[in-house]
N, CA, C and O atoms as a CHARMM CRD file, in Angstrom:
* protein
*
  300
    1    1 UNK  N    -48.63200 -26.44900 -90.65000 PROA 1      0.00000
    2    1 UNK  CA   -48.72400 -27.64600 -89.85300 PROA 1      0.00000
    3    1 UNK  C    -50.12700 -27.75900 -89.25900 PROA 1      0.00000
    4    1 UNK  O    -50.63100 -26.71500 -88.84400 PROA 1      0.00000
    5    2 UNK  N    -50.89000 -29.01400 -89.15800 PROA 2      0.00000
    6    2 UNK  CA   -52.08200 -29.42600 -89.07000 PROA 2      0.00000
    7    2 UNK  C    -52.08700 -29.61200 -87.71200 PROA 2      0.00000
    8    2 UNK  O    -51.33500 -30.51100 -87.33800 PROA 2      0.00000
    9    3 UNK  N    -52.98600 -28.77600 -86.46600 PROA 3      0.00000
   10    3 UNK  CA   -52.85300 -28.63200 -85.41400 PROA 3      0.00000
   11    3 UNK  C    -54.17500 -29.97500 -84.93900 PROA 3      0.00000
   12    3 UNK  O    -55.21600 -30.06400 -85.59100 PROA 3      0.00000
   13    4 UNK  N    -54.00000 -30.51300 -84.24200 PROA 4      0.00000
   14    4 UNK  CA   -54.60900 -31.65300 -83.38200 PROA 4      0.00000
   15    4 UNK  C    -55.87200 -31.90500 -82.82100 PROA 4      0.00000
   16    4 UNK  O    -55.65600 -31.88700 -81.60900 PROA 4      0.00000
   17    5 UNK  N    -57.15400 -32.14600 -83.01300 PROA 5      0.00000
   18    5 UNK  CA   -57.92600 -32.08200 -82.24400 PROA 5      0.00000
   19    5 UNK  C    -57.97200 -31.42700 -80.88500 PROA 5      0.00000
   20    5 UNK  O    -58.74300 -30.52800 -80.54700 PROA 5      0.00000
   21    6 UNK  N    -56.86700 -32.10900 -80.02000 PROA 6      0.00000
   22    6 UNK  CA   -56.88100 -31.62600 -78.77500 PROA 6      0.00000
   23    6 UNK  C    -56.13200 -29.99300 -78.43600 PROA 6      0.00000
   24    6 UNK  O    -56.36500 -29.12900 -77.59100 PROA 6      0.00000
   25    7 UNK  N    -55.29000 -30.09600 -79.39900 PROA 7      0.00000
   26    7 UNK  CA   -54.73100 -28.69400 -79.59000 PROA 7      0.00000
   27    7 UNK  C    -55.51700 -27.35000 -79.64700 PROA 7      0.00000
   28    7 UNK  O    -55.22500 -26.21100 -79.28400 PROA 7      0.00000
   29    8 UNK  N    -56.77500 -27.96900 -80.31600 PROA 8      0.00000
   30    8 UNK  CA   -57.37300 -27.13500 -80.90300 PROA 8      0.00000
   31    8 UNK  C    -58.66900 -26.42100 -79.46700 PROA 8      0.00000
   32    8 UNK  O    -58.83100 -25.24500 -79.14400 PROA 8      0.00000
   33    9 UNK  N    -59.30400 -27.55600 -78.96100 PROA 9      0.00000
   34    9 UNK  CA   -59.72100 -27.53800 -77.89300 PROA 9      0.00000
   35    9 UNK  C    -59.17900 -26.05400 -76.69100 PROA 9      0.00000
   36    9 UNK  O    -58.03700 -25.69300 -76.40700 PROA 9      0.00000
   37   10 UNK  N    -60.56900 -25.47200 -76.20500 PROA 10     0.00000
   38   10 UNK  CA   -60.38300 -24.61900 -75.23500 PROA 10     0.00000
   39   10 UNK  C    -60.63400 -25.14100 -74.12400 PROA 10     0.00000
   40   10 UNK  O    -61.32500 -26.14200 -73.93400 PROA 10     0.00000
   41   11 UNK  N    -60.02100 -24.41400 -73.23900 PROA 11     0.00000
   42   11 UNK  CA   -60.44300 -25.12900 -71.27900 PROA 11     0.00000
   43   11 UNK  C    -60.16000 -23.95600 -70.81500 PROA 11     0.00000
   44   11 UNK  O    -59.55300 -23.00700 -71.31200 PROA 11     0.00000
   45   12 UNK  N    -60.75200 -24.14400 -69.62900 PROA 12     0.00000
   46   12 UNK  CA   -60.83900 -22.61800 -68.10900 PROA 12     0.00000
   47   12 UNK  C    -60.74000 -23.38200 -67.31400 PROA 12     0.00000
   48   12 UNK  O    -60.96800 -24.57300 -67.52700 PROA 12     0.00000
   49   13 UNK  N    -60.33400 -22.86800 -66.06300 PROA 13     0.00000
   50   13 UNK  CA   -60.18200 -22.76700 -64.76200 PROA 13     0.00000
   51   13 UNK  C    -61.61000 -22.87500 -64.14700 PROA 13     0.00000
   52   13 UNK  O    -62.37800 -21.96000 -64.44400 PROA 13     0.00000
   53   14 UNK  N    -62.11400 -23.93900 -63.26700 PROA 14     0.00000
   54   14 UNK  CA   -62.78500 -23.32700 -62.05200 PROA 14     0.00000
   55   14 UNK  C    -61.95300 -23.52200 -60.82200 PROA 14     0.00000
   56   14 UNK  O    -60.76400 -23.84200 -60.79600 PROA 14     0.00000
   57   15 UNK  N    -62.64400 -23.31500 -59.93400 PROA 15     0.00000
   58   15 UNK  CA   -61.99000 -23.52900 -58.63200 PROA 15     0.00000
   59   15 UNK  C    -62.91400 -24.72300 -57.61200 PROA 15     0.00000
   60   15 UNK  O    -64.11600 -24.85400 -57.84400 PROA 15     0.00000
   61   16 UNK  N    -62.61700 -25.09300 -57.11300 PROA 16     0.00000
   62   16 UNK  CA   -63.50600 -26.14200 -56.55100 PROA 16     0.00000
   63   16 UNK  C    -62.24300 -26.13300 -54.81700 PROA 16     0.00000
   64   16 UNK  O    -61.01700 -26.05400 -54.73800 PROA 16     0.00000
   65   17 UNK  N    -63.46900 -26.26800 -53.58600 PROA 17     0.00000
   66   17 UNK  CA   -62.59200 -26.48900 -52.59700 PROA 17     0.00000
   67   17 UNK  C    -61.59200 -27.94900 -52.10200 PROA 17     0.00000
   68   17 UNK  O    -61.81500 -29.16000 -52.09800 PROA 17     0.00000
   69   18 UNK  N    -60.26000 -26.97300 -51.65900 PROA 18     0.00000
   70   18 UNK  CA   -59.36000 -28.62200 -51.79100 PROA 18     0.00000
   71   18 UNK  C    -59.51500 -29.54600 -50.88400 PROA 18     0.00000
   72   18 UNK  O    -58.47400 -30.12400 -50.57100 PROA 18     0.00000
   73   19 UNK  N    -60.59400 -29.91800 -50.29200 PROA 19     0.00000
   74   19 UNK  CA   -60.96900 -30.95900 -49.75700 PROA 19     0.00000
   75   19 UNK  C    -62.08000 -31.95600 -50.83500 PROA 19     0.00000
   76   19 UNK  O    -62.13800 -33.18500 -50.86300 PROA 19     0.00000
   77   20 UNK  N    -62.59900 -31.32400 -51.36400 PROA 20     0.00000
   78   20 UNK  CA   -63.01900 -31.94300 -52.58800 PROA 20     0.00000
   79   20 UNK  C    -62.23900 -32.28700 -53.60200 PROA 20     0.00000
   80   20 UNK  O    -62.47800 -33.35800 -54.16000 PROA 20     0.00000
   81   21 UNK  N    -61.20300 -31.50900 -54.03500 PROA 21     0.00000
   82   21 UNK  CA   -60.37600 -32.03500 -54.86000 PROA 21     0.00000
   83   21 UNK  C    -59.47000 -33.14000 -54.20600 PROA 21     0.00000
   84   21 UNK  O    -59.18600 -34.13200 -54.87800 PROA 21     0.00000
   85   22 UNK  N    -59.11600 -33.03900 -53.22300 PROA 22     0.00000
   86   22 UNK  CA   -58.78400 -34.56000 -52.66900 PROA 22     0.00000
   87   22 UNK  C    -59.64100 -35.75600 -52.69900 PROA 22     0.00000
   88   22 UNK  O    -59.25300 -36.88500 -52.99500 PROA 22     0.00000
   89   23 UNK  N    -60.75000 -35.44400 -52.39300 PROA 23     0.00000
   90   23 UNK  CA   -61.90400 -36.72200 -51.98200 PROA 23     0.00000
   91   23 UNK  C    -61.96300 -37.27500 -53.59600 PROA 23     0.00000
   92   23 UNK  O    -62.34700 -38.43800 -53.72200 PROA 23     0.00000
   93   24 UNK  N    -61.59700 -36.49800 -54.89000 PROA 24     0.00000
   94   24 UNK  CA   -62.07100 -36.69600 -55.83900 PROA 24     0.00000
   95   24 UNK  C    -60.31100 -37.47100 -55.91800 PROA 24     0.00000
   96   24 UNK  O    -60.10800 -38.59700 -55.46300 PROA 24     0.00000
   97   25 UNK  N    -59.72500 -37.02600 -56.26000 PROA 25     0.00000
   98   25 UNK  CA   -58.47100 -37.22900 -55.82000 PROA 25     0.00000
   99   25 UNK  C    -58.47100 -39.08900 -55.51400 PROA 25     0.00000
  100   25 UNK  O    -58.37300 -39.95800 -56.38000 PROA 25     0.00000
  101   26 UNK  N    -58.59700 -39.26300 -54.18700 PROA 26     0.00000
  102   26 UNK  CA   -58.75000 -40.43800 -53.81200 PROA 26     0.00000
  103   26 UNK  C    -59.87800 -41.56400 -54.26400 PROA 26     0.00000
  104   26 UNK  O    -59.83600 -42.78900 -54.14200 PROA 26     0.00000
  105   27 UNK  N    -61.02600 -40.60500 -54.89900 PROA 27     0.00000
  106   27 UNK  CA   -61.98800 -41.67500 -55.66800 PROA 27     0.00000
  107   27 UNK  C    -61.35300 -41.82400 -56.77600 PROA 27     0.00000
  108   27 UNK  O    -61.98000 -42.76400 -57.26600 PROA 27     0.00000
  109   28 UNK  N    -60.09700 -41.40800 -57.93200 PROA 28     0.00000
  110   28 UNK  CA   -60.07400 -41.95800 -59.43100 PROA 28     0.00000
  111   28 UNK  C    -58.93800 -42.70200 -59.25900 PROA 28     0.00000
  112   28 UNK  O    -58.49200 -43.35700 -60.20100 PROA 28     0.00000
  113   29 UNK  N    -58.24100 -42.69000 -57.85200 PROA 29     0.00000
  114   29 UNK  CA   -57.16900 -43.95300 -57.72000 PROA 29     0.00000
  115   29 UNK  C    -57.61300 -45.51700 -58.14800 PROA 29     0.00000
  116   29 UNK  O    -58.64700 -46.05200 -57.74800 PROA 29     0.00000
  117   30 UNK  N    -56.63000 -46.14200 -59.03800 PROA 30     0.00000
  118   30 UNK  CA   -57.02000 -47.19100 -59.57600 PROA 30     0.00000
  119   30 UNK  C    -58.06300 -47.38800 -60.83600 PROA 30     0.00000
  120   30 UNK  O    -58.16400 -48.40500 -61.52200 PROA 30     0.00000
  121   31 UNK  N    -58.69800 -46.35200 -60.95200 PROA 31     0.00000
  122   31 UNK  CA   -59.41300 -46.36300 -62.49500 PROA 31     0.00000
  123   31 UNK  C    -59.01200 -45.96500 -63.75100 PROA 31     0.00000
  124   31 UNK  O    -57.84500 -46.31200 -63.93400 PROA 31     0.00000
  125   32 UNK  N    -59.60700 -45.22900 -64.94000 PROA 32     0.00000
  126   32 UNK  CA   -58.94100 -45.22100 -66.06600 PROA 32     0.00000
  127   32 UNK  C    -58.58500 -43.71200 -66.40400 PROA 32     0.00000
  128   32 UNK  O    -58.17600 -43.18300 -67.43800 PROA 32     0.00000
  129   33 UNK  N    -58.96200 -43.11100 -64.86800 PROA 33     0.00000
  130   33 UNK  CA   -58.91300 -41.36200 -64.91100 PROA 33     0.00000
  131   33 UNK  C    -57.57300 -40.91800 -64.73300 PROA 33     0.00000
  132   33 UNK  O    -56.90000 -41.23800 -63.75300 PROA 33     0.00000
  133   34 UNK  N    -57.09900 -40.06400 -65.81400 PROA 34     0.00000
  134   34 UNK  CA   -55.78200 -39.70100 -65.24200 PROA 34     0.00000
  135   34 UNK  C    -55.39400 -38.18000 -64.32300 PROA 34     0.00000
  136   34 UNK  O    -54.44500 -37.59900 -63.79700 PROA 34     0.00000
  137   35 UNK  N    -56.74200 -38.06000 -64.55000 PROA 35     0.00000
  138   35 UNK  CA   -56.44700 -36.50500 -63.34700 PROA 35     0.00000
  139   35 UNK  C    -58.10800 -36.51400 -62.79000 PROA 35     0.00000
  140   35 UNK  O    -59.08400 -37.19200 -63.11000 PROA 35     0.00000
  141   36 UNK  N    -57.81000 -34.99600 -61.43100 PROA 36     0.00000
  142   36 UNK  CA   -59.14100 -34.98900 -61.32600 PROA 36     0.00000
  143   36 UNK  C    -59.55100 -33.96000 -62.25000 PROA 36     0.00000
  144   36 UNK  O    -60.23000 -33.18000 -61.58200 PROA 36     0.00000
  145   37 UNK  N    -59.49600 -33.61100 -63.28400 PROA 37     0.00000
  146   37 UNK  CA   -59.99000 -32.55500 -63.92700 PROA 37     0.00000
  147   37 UNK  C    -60.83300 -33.68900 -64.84000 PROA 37     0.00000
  148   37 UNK  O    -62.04700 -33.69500 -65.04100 PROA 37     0.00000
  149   38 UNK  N    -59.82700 -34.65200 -65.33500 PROA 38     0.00000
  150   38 UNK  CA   -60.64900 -35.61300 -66.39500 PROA 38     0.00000
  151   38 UNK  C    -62.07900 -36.23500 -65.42200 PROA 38     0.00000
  152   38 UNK  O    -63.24400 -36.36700 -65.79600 PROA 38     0.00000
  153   39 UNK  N    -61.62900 -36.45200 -64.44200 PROA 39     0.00000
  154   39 UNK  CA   -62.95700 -37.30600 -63.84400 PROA 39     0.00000
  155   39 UNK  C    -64.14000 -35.83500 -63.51000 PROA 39     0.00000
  156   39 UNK  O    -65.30700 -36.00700 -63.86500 PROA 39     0.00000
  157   40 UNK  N    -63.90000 -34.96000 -63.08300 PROA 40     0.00000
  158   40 UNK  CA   -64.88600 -34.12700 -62.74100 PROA 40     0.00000
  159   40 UNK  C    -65.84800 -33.27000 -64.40300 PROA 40     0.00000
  160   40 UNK  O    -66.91600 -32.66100 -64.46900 PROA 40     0.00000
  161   41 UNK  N    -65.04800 -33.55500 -65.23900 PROA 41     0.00000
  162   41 UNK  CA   -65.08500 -32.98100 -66.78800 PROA 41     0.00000
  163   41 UNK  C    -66.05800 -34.54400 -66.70500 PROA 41     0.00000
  164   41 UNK  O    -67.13000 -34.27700 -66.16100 PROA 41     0.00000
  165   42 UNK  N    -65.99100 -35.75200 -67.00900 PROA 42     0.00000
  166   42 UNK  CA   -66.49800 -36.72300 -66.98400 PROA 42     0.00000
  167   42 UNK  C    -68.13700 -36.48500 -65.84700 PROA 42     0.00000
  168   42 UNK  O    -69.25100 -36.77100 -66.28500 PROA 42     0.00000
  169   43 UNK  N    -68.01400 -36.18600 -65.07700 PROA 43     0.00000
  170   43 UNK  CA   -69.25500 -36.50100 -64.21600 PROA 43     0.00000
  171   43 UNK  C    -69.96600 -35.05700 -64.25100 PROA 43     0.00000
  172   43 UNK  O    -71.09500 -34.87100 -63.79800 PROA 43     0.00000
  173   44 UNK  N    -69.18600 -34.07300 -64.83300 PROA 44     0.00000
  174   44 UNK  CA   -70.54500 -33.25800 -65.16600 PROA 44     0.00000
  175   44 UNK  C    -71.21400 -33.40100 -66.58200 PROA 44     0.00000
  176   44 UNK  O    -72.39600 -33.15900 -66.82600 PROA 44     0.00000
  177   45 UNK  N    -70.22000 -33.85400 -67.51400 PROA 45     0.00000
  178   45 UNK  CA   -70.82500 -34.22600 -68.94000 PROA 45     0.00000
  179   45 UNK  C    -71.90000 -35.01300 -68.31200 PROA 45     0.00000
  180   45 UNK  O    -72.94600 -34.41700 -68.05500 PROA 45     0.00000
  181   46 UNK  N    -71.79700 -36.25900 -68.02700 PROA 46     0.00000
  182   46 UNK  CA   -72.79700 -37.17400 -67.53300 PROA 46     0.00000
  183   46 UNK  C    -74.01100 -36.23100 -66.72200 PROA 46     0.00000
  184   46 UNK  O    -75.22000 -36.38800 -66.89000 PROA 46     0.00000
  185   47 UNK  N    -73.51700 -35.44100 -66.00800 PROA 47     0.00000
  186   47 UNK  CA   -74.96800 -35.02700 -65.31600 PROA 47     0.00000
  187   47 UNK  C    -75.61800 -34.35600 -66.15000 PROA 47     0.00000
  188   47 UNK  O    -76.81400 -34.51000 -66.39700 PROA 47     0.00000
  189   48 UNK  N    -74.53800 -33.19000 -66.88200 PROA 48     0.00000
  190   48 UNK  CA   -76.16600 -32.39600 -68.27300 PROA 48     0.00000
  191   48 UNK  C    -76.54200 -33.42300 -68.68000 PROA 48     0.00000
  192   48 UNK  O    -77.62000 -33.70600 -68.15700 PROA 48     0.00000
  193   49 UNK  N    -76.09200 -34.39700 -69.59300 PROA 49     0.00000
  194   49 UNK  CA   -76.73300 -35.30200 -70.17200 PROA 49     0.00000
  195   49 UNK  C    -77.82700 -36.22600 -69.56800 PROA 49     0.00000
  196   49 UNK  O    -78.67100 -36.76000 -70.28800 PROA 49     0.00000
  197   50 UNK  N    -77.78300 -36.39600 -68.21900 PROA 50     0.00000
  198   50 UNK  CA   -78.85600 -36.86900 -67.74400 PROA 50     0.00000
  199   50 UNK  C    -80.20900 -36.15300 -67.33800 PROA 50     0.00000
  200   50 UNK  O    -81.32800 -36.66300 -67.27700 PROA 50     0.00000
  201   51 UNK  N    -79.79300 -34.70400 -67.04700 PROA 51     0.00000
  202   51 UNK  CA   -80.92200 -33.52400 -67.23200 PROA 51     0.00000
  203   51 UNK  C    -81.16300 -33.23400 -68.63600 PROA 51     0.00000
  204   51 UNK  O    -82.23900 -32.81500 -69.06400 PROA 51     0.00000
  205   52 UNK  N    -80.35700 -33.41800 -69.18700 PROA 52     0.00000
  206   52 UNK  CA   -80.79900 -33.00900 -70.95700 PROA 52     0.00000
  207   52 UNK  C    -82.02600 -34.16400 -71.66000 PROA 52     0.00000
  208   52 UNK  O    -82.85100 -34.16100 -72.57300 PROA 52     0.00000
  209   53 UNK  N    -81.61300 -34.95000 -70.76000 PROA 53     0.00000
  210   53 UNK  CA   -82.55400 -36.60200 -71.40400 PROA 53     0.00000
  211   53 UNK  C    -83.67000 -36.59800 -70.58700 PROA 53     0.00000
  212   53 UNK  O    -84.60600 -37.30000 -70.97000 PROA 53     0.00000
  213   54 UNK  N    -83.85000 -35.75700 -69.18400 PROA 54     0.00000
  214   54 UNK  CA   -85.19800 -35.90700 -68.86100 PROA 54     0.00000
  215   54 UNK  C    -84.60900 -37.23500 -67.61500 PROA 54     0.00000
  216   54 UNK  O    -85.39700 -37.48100 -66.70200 PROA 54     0.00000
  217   55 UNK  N    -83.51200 -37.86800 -67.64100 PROA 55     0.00000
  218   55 UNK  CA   -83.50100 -38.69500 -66.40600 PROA 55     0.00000
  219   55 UNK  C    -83.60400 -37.83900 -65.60300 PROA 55     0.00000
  220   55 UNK  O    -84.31600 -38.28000 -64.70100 PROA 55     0.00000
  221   56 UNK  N    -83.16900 -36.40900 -65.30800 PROA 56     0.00000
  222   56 UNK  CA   -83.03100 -35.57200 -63.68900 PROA 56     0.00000
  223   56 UNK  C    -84.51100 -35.77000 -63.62300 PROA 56     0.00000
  224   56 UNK  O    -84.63500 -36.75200 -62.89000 PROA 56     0.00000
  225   57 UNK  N    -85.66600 -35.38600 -63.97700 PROA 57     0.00000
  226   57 UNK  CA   -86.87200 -35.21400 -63.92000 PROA 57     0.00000
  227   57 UNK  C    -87.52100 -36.13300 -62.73900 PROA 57     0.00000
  228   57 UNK  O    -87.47200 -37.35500 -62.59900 PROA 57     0.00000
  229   58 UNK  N    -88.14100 -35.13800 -61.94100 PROA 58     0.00000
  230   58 UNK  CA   -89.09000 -36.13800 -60.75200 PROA 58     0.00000
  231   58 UNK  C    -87.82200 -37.04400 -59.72300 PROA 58     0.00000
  232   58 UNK  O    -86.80600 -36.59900 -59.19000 PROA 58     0.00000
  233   59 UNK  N    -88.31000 -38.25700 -59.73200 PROA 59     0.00000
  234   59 UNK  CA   -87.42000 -39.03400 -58.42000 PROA 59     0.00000
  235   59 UNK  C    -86.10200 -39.46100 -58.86500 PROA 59     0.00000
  236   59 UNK  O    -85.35300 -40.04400 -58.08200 PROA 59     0.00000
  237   60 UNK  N    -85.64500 -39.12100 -60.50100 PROA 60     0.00000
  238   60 UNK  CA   -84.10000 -39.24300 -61.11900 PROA 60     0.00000
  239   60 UNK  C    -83.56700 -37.90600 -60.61300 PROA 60     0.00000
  240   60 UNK  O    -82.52400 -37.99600 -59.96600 PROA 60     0.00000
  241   61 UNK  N    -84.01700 -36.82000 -60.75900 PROA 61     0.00000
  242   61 UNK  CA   -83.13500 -35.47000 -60.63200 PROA 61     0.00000
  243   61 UNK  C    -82.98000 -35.41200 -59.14700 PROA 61     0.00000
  244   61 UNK  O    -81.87700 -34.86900 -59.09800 PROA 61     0.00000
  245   62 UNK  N    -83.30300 -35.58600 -58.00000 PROA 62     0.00000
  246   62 UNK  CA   -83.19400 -36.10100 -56.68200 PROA 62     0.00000
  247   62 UNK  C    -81.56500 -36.89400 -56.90200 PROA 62     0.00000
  248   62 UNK  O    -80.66800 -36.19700 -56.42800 PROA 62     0.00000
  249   63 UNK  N    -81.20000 -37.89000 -57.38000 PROA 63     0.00000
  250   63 UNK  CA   -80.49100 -38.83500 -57.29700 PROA 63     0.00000
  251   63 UNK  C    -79.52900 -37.80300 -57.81100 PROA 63     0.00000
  252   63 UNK  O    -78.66000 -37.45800 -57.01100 PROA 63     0.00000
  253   64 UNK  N    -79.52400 -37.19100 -59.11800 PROA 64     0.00000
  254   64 UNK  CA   -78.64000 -36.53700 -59.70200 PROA 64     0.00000
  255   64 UNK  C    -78.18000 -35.55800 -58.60200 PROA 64     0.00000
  256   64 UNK  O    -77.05100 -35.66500 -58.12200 PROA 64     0.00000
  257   65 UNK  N    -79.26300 -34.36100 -58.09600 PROA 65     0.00000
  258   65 UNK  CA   -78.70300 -33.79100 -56.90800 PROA 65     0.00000
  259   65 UNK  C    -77.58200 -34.32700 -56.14300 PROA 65     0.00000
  260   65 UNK  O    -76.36900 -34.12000 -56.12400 PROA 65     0.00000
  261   66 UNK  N    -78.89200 -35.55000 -55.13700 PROA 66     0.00000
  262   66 UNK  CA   -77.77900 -36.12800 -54.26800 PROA 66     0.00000
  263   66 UNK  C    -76.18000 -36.75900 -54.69200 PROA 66     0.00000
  264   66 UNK  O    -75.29600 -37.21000 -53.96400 PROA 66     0.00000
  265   67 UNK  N    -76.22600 -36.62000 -55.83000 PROA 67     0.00000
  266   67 UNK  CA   -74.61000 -37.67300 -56.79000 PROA 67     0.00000
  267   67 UNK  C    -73.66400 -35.83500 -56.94800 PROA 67     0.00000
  268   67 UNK  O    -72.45300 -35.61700 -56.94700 PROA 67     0.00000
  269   68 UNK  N    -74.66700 -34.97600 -57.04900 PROA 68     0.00000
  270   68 UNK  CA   -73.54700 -33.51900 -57.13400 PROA 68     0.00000
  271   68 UNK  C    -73.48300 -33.01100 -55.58700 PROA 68     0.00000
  272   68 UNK  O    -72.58000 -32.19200 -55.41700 PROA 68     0.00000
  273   69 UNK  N    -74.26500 -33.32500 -54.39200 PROA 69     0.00000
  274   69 UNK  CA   -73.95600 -32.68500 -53.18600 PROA 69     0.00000
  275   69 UNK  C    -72.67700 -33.96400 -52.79300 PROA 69     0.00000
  276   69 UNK  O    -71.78300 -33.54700 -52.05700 PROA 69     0.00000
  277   70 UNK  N    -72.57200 -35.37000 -53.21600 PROA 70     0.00000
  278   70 UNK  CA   -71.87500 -35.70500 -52.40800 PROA 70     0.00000
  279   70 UNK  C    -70.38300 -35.24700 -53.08200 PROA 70     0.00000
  280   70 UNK  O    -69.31400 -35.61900 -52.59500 PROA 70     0.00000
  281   71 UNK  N    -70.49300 -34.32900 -54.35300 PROA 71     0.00000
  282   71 UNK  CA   -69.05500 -34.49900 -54.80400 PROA 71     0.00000
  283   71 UNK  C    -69.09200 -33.06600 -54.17700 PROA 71     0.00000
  284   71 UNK  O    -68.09700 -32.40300 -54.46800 PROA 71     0.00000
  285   72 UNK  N    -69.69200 -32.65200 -53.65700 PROA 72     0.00000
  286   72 UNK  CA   -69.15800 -30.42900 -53.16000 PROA 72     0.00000
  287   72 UNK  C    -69.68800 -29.95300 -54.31900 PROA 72     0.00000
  288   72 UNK  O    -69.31100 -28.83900 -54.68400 PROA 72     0.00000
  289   73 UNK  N    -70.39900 -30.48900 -54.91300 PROA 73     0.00000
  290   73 UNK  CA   -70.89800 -29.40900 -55.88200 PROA 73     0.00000
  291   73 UNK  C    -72.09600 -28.47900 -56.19400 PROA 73     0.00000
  292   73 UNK  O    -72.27300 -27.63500 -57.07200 PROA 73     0.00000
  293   74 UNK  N    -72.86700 -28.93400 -55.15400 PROA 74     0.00000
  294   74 UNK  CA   -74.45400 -28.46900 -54.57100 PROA 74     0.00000
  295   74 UNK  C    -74.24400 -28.26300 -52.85000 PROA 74     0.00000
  296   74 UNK  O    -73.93100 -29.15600 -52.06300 PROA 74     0.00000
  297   75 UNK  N    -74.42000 -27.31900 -52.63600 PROA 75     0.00000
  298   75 UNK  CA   -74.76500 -27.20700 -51.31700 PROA 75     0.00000
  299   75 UNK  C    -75.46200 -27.53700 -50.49500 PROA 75     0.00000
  300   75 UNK  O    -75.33300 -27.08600 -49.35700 PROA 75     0.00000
């Protein structure tokens, strides 16, 4: 039997504090996110990719910072 794309797929655990997982929680209410794992999997893809492209660089990687301290993810 021909196992699934997603089947096939690995995932881990982090831990993130649960006041952040709430705040995140209450930001994907009403959008197309169905958990917070999908939205936080979503906004770090987006952030390598924006350091991978050279947007973090100079007065973009500032913004990127400030977009990961407001989720708890930079100190």
């Amino acid at each position: 039997m021909a196992k699934t794309a997603a089947s096939r797929r690995k995932y881990t655990t982090i831990t993130i504090p649960s006041v952040l997982f709430d705040k995140l929680g209450d930001r994907i209410k009403g959008t197309g996110f169905s958990s917070v794992s999908d939205y936080a999997t979503y906004i770090l893809r987006e952030t390598l990719a924006d350091m991978s492209t050279g947007k973090a660089k100079g007065k973009d990687r500032s913004g990127v910072v400030e977009r990961l301290h407001s989720l708890g993810y930079v100190g």
